[in-house]
DSSP file (Angstrom, degrees, kcal/mol; ACC not computed):
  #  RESIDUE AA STRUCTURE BP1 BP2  ACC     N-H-->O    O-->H-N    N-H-->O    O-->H-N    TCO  KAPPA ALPHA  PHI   PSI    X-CA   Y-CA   Z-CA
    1    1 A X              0   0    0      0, 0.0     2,-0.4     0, 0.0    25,-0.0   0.000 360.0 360.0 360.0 142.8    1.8   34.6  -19.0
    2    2 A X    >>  -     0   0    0      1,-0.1     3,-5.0     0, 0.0     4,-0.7  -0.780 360.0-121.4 -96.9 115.4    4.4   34.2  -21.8
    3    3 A X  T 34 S+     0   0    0     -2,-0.4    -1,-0.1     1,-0.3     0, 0.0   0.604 112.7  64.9 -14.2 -33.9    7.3   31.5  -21.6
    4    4 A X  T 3> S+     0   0    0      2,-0.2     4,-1.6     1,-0.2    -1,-0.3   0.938 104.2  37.3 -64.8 -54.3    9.6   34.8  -21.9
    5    5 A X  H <> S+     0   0    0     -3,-5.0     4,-1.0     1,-0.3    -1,-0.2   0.637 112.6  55.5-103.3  -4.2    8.7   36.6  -18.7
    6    6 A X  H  X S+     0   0    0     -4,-0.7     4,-0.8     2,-0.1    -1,-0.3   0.491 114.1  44.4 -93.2  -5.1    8.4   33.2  -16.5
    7    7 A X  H  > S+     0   0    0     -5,-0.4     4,-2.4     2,-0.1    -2,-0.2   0.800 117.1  47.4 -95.5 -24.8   12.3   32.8  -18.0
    8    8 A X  H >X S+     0   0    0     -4,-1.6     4,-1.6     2,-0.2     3,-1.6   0.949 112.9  50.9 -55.5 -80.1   12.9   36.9  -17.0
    9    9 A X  H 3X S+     0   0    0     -4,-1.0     4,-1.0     1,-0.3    -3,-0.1   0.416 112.8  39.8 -46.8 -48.1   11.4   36.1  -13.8
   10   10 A X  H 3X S+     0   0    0     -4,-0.8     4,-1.6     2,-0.2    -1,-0.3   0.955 117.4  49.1 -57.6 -60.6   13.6   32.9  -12.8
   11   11 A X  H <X S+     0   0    0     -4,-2.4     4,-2.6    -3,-1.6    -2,-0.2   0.747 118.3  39.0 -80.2 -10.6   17.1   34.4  -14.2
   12   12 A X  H  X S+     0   0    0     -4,-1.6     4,-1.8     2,-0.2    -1,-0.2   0.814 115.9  52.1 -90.7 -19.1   16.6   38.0  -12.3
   13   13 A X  H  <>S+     0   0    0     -4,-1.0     5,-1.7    -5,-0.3    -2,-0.2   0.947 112.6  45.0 -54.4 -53.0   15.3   36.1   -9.3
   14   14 A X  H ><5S+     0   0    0     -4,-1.6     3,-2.7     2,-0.3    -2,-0.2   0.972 114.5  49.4 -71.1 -71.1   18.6   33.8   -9.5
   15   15 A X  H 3<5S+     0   0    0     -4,-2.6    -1,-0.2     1,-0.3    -2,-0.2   0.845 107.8  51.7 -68.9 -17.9   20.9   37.1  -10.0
   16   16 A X  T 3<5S-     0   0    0     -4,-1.8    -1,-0.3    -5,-0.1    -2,-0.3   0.241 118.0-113.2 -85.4  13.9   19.3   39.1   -7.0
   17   17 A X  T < 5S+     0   0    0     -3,-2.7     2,-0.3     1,-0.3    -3,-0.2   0.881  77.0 136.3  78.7  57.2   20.1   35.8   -4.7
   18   18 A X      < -     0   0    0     -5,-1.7     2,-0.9    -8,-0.2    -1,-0.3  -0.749  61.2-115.4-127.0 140.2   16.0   35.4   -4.5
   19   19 A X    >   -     0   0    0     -2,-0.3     3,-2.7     1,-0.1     4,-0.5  -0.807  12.1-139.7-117.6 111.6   14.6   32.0   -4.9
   20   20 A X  T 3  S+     0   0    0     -2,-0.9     3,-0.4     1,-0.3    -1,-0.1   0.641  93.9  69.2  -6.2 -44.0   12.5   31.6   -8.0
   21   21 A X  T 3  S+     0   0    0      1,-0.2    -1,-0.3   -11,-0.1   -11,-0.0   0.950  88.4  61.3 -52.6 -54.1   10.0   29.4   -6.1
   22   22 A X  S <  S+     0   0    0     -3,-2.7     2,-0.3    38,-0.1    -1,-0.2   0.511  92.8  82.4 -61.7 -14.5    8.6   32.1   -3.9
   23   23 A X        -     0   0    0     -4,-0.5     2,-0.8    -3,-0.4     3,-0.2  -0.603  53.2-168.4 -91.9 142.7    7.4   34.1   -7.0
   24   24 A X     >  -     0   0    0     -2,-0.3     4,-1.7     1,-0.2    -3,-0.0  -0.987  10.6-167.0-134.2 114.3    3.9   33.6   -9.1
   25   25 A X  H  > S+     0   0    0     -2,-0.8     4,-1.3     2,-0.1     5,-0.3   0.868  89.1  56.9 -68.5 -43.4    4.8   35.9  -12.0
   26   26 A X  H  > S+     0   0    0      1,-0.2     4,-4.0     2,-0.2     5,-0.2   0.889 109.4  44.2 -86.0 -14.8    1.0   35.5  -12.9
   27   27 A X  H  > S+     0   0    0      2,-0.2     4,-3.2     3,-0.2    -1,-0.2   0.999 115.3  45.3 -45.8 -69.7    0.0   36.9   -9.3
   28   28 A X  H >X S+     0   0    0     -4,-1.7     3,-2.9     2,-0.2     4,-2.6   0.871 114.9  53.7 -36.7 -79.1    2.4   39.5   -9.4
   29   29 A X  H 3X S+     0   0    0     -4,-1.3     4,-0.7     1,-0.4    -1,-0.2   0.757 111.8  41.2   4.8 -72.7    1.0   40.1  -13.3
   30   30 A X  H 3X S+     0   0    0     -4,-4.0     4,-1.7    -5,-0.3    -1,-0.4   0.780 108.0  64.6 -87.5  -2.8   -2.6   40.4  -12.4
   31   31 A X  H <X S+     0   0    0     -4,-3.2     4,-1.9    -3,-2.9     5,-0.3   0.958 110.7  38.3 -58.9 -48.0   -1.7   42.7   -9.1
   32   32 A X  H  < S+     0   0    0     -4,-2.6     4,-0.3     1,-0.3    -1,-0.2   0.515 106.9  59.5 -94.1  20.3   -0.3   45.3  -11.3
   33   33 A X  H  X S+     0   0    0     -4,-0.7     4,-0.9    -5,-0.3    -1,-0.3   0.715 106.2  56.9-104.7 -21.0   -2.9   45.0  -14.1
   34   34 A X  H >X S+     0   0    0     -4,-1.7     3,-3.6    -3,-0.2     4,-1.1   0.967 112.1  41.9 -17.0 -92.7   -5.3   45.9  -11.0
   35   35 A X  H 3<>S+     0   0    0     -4,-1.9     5,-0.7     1,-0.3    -3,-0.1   0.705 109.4  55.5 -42.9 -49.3   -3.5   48.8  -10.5
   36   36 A X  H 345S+     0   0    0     -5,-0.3    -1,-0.3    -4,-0.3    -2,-0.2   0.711 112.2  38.0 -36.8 -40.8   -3.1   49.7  -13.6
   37   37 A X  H <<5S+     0   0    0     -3,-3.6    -2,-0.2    -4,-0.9    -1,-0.2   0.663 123.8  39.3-111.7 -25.9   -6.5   49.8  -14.7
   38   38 A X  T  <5S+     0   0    0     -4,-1.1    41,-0.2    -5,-0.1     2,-0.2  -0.447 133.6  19.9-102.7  55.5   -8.2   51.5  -10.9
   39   39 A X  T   5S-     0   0    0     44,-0.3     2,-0.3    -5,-0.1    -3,-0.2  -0.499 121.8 -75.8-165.6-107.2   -5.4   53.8  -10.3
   40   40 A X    > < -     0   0    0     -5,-0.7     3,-2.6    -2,-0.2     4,-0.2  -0.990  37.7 -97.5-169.5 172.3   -3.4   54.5  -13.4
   41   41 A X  G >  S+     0   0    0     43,-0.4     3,-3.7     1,-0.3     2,-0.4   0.950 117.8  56.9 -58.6 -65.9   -0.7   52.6  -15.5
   42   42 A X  G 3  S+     0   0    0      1,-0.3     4,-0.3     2,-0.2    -1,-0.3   0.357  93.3  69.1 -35.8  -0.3    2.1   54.1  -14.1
   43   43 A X  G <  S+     0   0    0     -3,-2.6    -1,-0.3    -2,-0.4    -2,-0.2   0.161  83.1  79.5-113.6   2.8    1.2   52.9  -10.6
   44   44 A X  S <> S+     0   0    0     -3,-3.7     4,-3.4    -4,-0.2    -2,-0.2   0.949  91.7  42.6 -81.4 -47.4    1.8   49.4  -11.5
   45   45 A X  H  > S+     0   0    0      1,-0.2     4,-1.5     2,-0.2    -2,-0.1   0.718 111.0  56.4 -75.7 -11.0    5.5   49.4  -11.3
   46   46 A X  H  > S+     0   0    0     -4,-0.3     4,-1.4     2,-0.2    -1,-0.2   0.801 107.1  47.6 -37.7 -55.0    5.6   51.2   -8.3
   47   47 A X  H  > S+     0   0    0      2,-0.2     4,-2.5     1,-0.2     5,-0.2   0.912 103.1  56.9 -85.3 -24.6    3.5   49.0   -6.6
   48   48 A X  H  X S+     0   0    0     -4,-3.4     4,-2.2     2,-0.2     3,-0.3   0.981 112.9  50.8 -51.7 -46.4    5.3   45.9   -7.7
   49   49 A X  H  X S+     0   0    0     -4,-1.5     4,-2.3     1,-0.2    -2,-0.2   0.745 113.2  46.0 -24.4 -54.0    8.1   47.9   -6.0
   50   50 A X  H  X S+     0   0    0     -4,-1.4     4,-2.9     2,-0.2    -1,-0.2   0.754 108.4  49.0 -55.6 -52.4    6.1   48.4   -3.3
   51   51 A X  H  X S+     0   0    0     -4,-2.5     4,-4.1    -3,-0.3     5,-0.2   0.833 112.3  46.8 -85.0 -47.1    4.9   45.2   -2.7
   52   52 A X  H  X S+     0   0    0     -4,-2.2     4,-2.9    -5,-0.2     5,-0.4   0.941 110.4  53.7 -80.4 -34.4    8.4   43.3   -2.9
   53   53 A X  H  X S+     0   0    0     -4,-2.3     4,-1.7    -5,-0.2     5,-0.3   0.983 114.5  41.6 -46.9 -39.2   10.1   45.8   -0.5
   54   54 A X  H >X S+     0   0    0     -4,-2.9     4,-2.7     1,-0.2     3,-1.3   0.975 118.5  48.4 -63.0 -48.2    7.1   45.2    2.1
   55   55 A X  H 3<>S+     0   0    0     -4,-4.1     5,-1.6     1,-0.3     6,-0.3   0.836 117.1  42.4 -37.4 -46.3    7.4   41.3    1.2
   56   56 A X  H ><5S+     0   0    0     -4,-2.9     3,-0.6    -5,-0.2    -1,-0.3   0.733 111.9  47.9 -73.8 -30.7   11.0   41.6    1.7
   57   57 A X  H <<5S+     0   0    0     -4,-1.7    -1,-0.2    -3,-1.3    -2,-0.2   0.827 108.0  69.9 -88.7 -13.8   11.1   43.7    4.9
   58   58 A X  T 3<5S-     0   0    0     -4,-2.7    -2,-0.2    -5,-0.3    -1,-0.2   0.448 130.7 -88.1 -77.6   3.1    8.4   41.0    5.9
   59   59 A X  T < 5 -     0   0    0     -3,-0.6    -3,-0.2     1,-0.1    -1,-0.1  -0.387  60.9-119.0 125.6 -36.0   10.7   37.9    6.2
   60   60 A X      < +     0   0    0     -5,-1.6    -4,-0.2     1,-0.3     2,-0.1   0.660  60.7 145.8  80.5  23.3    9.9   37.6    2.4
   61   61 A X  S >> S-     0   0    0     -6,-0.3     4,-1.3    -3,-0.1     3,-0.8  -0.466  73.2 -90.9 -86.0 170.6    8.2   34.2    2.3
   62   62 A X  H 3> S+     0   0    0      1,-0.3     4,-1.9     2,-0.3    -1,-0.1   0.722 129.1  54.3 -83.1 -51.9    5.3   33.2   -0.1
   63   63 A X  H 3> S+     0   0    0      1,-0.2     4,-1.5     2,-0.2    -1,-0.3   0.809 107.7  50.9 -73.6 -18.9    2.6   34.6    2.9
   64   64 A X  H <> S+     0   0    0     -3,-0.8     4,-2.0     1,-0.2     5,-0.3   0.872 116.2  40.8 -81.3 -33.5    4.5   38.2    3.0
   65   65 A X  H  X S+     0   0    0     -4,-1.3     4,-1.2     2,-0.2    -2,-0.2   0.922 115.3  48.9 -83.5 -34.6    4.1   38.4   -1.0
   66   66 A X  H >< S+     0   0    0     -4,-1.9     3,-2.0     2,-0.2     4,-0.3   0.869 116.5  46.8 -89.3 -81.1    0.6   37.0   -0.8
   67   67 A X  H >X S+     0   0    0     -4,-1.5     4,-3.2     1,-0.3     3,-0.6   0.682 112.3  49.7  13.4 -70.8   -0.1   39.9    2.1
   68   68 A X  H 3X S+     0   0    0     -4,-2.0     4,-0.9     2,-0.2    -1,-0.3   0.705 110.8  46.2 -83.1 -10.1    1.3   42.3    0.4
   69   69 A X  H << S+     0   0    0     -3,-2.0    -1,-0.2    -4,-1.2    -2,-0.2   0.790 109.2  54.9 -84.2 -15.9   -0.5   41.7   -2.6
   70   70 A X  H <> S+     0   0    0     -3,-0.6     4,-1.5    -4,-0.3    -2,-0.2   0.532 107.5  53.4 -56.9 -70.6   -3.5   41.4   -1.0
   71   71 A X  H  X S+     0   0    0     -4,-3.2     4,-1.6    -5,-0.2     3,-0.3   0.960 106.0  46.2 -26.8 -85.6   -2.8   44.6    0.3
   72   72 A X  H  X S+     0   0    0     -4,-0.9     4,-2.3     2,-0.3    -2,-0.2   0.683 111.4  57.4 -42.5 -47.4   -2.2   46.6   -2.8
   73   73 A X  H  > S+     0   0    0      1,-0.2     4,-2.6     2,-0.2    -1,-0.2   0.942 107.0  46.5 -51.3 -65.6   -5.4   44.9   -4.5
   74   74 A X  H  X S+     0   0    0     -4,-1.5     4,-0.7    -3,-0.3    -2,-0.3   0.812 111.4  49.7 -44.9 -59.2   -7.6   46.0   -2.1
   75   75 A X  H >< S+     0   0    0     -4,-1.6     3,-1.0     2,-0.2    -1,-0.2   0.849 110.7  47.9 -25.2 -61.0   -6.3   49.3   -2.0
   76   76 A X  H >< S+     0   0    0     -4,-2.3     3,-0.9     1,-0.3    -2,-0.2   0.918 114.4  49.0 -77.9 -48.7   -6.4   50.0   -6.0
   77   77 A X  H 3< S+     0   0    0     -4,-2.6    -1,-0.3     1,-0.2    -2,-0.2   0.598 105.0  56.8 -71.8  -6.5  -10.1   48.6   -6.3
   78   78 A X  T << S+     0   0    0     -3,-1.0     2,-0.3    -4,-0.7    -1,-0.2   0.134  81.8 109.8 -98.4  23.8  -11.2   50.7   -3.4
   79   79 A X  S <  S-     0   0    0     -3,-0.9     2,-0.1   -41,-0.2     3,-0.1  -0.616  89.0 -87.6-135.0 127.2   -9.9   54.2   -5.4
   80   80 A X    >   -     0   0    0     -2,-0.3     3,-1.6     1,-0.1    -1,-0.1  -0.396  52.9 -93.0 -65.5 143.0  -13.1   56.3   -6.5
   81   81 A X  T 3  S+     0   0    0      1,-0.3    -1,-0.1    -2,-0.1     3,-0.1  -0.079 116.0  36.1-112.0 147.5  -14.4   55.1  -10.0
   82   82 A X  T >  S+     0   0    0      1,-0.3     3,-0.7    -3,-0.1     2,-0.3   0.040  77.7 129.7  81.8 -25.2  -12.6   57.6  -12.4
   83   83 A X  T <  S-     0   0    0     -3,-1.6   -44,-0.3     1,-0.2    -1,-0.3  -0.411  83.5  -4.6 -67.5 129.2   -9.4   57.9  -10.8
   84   84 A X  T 3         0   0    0     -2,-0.3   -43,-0.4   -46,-0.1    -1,-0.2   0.231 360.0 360.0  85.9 -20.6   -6.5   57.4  -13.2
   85   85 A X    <         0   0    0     -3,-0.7    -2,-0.1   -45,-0.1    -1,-0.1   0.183 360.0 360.0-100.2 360.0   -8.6   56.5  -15.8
């Protein structure tokens, strides 16, 4: 991960009243290059989408983002060889 997007990550964390800590940009990072690559590209920001509403409607601590990422992973690698591709 690039100095850049761990400096994004903090100052949009900061302005949505989110604390910075709770996030691993590189998690986040390799969930949606999963996705990306057993689903299709466009199904990565979606599921980052995805993944912080459920985190969020899930009390939004460190184990509801690691759950829901978890989730999502599992999901995208289990998507029949060709799809998206």
């Amino acid at each position: 991960m690039t100095q850049e997007v761990q400096e994004w990550s903090d100052e949009l964390a900061a302005a949505l009243g989110l604390d910075p800590g709770v996030i691993d940009v590189d998690e986040i990072l390799g969930m949606t290059g999963v996705v990306a690559h057993a689903v299709v590209r466009p199904a990565a920001p979606m599921s980052a989408f995805l993944v912080g509403l459920a985190a969020g409607l899930q009390g939004g601590d460190r184990a509801a983002i690691e759950r829901a990422v978890a989730v999502t992973k599992d999901l995208a690698q289990a998507q029949p060889d060709g799809l998206g591709r």
